[in-house]
Biopython code that builds the backbone (N, CA, C, O; Angstrom):
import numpy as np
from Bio.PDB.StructureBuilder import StructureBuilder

atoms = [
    (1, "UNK", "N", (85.000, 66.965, 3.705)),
    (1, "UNK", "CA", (86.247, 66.380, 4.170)),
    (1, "UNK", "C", (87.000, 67.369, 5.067)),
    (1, "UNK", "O", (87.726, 67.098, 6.023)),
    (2, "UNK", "N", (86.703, 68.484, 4.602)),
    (2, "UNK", "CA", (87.558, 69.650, 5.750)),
    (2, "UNK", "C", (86.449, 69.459, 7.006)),
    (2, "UNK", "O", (86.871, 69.011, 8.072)),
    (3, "UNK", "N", (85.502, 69.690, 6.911)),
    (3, "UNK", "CA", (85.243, 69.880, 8.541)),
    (3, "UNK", "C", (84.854, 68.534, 9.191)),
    (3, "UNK", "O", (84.114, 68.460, 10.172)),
    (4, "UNK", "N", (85.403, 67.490, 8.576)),
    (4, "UNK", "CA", (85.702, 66.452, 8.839)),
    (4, "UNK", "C", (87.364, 65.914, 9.949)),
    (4, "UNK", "O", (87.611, 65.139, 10.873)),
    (5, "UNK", "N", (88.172, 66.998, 9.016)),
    (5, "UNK", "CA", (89.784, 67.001, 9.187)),
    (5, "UNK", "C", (89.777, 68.331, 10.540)),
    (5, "UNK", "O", (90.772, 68.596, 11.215)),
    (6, "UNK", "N", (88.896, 68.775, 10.633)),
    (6, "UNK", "CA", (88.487, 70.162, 11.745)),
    (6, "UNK", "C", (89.356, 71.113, 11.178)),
    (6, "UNK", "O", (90.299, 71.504, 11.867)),
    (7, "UNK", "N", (89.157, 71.673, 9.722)),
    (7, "UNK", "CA", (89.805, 72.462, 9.347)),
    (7, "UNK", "C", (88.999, 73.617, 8.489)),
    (7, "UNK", "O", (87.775, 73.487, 8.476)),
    (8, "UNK", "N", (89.523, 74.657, 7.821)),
    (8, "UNK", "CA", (88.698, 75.502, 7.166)),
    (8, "UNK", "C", (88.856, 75.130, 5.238)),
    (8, "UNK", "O", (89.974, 75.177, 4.726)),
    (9, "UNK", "N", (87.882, 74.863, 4.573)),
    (9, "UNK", "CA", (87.986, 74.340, 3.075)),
    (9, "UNK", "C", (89.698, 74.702, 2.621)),
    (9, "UNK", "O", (90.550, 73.940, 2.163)),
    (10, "UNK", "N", (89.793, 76.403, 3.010)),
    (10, "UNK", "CA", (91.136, 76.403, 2.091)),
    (10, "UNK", "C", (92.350, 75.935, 2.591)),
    (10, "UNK", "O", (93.376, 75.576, 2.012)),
    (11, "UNK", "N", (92.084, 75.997, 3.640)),
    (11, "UNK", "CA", (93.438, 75.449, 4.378)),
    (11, "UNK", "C", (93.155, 73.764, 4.074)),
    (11, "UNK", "O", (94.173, 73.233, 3.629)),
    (12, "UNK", "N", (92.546, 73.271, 4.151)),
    (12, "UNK", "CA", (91.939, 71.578, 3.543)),
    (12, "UNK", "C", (92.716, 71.564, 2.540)),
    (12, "UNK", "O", (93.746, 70.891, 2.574)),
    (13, "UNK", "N", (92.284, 72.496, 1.176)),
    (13, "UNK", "CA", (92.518, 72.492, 0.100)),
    (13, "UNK", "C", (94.188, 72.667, -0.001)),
    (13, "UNK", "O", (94.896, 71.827, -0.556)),
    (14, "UNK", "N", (94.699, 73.883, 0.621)),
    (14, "UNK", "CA", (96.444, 74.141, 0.562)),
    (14, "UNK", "C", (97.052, 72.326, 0.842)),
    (14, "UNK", "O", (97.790, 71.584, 0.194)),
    (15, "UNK", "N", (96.301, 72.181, 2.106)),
    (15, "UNK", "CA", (97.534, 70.728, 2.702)),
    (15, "UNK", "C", (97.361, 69.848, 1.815)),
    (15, "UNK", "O", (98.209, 68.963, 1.699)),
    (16, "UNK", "N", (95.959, 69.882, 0.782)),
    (16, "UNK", "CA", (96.353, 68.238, 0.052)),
    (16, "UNK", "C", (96.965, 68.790, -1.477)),
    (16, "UNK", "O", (97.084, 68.002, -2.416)),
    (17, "UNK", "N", (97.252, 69.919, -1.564)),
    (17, "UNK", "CA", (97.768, 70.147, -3.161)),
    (17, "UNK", "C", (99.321, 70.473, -2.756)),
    (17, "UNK", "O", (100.073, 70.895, -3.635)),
    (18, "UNK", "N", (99.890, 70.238, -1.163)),
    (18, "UNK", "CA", (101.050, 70.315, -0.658)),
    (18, "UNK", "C", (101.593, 68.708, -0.680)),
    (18, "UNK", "O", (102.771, 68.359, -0.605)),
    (19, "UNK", "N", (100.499, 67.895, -0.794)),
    (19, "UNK", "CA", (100.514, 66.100, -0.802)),
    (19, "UNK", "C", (100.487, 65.618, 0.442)),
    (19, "UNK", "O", (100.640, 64.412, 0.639)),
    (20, "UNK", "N", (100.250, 66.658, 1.635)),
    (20, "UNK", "CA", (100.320, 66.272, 3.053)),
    (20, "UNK", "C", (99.183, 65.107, 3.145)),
    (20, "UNK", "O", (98.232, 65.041, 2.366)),
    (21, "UNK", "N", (99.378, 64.374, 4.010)),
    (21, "UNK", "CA", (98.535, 63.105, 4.229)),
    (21, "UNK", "C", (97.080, 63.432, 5.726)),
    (21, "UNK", "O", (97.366, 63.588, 6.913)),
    (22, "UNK", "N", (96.113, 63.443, 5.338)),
    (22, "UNK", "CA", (95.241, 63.545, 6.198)),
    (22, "UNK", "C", (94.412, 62.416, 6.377)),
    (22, "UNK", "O", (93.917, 61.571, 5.632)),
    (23, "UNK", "N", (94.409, 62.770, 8.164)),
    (23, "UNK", "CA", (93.623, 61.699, 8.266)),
    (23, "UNK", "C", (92.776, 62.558, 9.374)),
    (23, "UNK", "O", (93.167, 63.358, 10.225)),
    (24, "UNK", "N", (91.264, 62.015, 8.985)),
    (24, "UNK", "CA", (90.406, 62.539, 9.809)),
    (24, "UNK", "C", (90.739, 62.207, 11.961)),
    (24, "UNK", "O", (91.266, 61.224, 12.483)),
    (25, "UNK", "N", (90.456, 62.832, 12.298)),
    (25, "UNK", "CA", (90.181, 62.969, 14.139)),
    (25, "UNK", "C", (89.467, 61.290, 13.646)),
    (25, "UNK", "O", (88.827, 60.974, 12.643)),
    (26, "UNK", "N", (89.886, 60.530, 14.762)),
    (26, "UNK", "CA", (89.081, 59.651, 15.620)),
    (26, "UNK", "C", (88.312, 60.022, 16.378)),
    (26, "UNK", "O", (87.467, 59.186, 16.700)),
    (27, "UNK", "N", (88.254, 60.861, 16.768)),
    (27, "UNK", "CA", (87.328, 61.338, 18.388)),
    (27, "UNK", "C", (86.643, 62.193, 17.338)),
    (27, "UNK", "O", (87.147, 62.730, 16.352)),
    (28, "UNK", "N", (84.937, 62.206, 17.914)),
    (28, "UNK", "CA", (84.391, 63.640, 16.961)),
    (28, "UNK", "C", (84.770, 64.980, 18.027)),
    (28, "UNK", "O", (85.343, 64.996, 19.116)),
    (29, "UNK", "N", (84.222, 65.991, 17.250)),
    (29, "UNK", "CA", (84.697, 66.972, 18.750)),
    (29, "UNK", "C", (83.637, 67.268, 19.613)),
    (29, "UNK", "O", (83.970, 68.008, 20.538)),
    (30, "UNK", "N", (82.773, 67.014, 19.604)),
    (30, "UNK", "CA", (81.678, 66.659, 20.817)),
    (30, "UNK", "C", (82.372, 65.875, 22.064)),
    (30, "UNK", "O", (82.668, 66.253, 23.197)),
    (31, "UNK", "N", (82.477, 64.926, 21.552)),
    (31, "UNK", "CA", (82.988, 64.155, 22.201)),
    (31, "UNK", "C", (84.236, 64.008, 23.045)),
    (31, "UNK", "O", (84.318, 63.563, 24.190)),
    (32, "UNK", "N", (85.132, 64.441, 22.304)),
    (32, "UNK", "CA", (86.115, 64.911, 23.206)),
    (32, "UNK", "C", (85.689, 66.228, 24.156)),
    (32, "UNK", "O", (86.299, 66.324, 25.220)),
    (33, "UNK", "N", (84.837, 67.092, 23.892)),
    (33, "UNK", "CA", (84.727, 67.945, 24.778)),
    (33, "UNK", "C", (84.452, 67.559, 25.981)),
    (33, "UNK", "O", (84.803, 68.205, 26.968)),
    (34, "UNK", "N", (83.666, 66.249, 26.046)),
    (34, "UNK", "CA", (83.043, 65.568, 26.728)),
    (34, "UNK", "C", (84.028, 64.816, 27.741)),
    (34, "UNK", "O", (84.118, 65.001, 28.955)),
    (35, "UNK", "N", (84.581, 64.126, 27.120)),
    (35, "UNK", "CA", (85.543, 63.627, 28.083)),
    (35, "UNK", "C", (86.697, 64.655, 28.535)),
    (35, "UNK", "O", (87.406, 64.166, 29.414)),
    (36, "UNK", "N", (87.051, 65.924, 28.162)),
    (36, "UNK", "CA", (87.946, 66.696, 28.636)),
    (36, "UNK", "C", (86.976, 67.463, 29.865)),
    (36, "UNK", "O", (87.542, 68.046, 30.790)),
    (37, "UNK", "N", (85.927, 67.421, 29.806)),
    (37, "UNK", "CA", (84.845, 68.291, 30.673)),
    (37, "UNK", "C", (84.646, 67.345, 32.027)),
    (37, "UNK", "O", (84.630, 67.805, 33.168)),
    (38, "UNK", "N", (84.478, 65.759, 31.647)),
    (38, "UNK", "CA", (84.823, 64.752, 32.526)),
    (38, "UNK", "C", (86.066, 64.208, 33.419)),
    (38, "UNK", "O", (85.836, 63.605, 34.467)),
    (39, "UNK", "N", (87.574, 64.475, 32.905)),
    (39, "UNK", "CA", (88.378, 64.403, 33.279)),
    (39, "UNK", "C", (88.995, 65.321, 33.962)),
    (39, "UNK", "O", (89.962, 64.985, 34.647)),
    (40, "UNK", "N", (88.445, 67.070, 33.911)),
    (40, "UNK", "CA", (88.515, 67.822, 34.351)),
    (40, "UNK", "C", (87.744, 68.041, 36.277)),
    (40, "UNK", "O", (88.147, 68.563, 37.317)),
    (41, "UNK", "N", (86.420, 67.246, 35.813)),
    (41, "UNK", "CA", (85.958, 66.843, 37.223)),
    (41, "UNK", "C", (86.658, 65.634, 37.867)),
    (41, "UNK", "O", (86.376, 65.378, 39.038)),
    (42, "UNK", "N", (87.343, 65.043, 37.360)),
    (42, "UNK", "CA", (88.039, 64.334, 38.050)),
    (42, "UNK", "C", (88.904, 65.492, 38.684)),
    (42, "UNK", "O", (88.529, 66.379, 39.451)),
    (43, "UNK", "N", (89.688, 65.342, 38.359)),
    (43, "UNK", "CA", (90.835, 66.143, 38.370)),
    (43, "UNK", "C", (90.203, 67.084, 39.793)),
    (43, "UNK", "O", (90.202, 66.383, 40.804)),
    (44, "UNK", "N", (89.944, 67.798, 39.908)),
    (44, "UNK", "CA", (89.005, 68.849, 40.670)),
    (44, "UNK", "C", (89.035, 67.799, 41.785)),
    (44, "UNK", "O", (89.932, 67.899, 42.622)),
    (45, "UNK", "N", (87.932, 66.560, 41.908)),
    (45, "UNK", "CA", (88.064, 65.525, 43.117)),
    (45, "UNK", "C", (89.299, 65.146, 43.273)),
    (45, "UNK", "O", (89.618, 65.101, 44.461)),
    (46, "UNK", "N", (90.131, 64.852, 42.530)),
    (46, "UNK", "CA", (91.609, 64.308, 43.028)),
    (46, "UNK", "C", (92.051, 65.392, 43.948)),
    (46, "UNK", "O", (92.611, 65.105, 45.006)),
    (47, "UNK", "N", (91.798, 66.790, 43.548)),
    (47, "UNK", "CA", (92.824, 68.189, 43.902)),
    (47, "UNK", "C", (92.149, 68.459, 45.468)),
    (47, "UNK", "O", (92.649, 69.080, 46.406)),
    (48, "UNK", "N", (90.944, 67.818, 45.393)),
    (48, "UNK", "CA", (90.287, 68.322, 46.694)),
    (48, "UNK", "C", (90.566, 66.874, 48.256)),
    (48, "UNK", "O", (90.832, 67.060, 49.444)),
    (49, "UNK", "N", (90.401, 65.915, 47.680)),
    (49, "UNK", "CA", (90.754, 64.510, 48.529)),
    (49, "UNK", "C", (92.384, 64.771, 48.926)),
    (49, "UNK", "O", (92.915, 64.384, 49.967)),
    (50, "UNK", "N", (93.123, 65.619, 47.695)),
    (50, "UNK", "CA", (94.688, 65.836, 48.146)),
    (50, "UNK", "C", (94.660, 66.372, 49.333)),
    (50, "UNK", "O", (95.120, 65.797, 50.319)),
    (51, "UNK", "N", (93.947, 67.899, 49.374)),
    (51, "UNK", "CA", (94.022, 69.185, 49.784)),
    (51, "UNK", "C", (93.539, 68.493, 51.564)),
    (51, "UNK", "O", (93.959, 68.883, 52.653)),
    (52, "UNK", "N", (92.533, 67.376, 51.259)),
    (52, "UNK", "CA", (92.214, 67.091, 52.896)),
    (52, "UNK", "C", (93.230, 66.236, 53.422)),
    (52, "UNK", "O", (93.608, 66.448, 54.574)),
    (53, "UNK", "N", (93.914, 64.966, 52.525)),
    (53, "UNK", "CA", (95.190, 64.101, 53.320)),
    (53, "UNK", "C", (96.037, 65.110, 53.446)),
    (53, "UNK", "O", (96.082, 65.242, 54.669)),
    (54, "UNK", "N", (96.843, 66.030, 52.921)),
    (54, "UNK", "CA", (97.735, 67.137, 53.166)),
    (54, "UNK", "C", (97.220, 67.845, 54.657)),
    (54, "UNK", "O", (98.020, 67.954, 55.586)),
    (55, "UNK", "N", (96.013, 68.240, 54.755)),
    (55, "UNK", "CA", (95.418, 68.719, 55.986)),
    (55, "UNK", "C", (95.734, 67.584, 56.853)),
    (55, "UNK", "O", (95.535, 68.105, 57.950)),
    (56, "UNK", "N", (96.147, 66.203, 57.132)),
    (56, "UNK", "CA", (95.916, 65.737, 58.117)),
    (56, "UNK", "C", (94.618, 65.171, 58.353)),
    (56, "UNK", "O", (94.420, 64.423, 59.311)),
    (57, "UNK", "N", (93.865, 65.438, 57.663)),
    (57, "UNK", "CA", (91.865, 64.653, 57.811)),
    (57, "UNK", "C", (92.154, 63.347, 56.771)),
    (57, "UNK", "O", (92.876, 63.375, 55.774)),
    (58, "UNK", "N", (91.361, 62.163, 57.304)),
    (58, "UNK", "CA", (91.258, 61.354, 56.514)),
    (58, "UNK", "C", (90.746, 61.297, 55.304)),
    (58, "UNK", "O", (89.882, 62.128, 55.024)),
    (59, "UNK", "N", (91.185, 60.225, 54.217)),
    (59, "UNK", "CA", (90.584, 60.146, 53.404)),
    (59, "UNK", "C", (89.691, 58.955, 52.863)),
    (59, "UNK", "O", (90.321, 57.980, 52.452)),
    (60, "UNK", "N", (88.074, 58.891, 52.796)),
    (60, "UNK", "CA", (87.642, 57.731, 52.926)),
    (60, "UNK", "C", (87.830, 56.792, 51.785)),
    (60, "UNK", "O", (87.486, 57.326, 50.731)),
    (61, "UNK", "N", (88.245, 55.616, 51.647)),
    (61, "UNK", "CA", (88.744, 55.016, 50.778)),
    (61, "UNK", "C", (87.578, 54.317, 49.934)),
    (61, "UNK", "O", (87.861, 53.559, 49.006)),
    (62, "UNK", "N", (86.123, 54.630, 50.329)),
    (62, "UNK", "CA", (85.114, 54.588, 48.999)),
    (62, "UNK", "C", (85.312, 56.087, 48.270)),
    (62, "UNK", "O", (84.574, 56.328, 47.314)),
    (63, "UNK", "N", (85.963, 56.767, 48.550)),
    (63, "UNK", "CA", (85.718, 58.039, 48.101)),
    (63, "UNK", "C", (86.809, 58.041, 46.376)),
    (63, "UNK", "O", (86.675, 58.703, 45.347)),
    (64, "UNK", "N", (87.641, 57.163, 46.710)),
    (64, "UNK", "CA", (89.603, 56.822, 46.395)),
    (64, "UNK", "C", (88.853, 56.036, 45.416)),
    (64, "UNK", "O", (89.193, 56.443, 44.305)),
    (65, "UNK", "N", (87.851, 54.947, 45.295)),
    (65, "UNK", "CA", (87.704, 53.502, 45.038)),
    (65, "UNK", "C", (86.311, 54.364, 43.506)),
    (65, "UNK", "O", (86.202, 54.142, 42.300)),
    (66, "UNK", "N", (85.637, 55.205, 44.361)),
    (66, "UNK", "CA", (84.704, 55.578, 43.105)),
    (66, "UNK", "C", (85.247, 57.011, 42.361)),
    (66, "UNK", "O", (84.441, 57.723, 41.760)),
    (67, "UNK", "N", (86.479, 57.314, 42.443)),
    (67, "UNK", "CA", (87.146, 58.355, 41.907)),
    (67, "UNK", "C", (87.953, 57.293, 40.425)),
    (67, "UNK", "O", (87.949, 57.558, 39.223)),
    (68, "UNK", "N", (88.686, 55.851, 41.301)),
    (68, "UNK", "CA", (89.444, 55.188, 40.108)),
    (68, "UNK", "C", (87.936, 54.471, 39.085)),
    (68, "UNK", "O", (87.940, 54.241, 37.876)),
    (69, "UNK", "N", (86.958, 54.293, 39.915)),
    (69, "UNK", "CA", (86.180, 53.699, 38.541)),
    (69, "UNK", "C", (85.799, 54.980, 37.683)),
    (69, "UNK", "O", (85.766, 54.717, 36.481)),
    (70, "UNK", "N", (85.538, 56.138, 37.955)),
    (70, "UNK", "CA", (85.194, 57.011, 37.054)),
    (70, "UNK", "C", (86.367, 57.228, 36.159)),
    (70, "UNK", "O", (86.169, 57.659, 35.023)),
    (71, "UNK", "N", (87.601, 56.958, 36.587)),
    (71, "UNK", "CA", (88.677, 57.496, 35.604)),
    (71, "UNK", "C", (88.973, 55.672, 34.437)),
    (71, "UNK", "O", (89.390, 55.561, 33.284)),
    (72, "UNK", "N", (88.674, 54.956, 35.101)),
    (72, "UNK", "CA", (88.337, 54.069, 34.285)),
    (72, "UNK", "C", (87.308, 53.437, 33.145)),
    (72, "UNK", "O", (87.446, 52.656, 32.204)),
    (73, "UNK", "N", (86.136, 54.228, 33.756)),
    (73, "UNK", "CA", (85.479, 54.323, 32.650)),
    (73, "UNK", "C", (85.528, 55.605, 31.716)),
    (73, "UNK", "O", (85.205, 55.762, 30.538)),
    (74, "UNK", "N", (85.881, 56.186, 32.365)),
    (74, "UNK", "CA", (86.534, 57.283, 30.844)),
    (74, "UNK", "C", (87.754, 56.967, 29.809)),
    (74, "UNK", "O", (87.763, 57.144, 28.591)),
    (75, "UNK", "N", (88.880, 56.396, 30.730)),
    (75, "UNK", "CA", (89.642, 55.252, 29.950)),
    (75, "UNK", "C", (88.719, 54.371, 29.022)),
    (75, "UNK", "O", (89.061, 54.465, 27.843)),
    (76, "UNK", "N", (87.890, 53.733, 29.188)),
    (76, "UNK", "CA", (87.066, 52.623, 28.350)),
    (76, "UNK", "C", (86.442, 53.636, 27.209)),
    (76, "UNK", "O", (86.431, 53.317, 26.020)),
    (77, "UNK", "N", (85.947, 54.836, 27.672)),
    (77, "UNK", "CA", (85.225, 55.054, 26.389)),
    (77, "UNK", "C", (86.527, 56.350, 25.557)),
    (77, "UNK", "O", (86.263, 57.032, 24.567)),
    (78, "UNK", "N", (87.385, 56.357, 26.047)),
    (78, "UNK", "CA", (88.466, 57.056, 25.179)),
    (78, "UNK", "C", (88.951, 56.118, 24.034)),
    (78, "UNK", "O", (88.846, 56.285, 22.819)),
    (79, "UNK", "N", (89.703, 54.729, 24.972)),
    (79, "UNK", "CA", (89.796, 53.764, 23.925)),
    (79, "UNK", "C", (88.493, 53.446, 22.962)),
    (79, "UNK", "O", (88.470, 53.800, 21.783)),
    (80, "UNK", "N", (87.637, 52.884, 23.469)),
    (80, "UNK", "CA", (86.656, 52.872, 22.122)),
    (80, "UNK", "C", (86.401, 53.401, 21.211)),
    (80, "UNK", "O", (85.992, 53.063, 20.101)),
    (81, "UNK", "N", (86.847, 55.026, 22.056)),
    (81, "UNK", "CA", (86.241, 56.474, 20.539)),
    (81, "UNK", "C", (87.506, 56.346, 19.176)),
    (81, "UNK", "O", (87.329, 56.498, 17.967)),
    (82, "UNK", "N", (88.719, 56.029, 19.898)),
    (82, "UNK", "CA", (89.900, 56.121, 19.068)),
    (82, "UNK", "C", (90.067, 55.246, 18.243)),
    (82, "UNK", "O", (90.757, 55.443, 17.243)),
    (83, "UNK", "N", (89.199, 53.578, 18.604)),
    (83, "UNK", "CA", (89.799, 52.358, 17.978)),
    (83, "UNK", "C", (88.437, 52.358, 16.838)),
    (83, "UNK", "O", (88.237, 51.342, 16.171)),
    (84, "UNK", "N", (87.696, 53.362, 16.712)),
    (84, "UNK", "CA", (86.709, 53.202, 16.045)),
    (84, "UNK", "C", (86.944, 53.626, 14.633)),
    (84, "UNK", "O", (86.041, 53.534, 13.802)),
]
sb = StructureBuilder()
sb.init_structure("model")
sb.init_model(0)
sb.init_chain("A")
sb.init_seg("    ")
for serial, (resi, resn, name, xyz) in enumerate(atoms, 1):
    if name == "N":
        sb.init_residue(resn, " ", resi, " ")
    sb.init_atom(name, np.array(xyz, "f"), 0.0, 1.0, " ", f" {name:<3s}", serial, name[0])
structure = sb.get_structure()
């Protein structure tokens, strides 16, 4: 149950003889690494498509169009991991 709660046994043990209420992560932590490692490459393409409209160079709008589906399907599988 502690490395369930992402915690260490005694500290597990202190919070529930304190009556604190635990509830395990929704997300495992794989997984979130995963999508923080994913949203991070977003992020990176957003910072770089900025860096060229700020320059004055265009920006191609398949570029805009497959940047929002990737952040949408990471939306889809965030919600799923949480509602699970």
């Amino acid at each position: 149950m502690a490395q369930a709660a992402g915690m260490s046994v005694p500290t597990f043990c202190k919070k529930q003889a304190q009556g604190a209420r635990m509830t395990p992560p929704k997300i495992d932590r794989e997984g979130a690494f995963e999508m923080a490692r994913q949203l991070r490459a977003i992020g990176n393409n957003v910072n770089q498509l900025s860096k060229r409209a700020n320059e004055g160079a265009a920006v191609p709008k398949e570029e805009v169009q497959r940047l929002e589906k990737e952040l949408h399907a990471l939306w889809q599988q965030f919600n799923s991991a949480i509602q699970k």
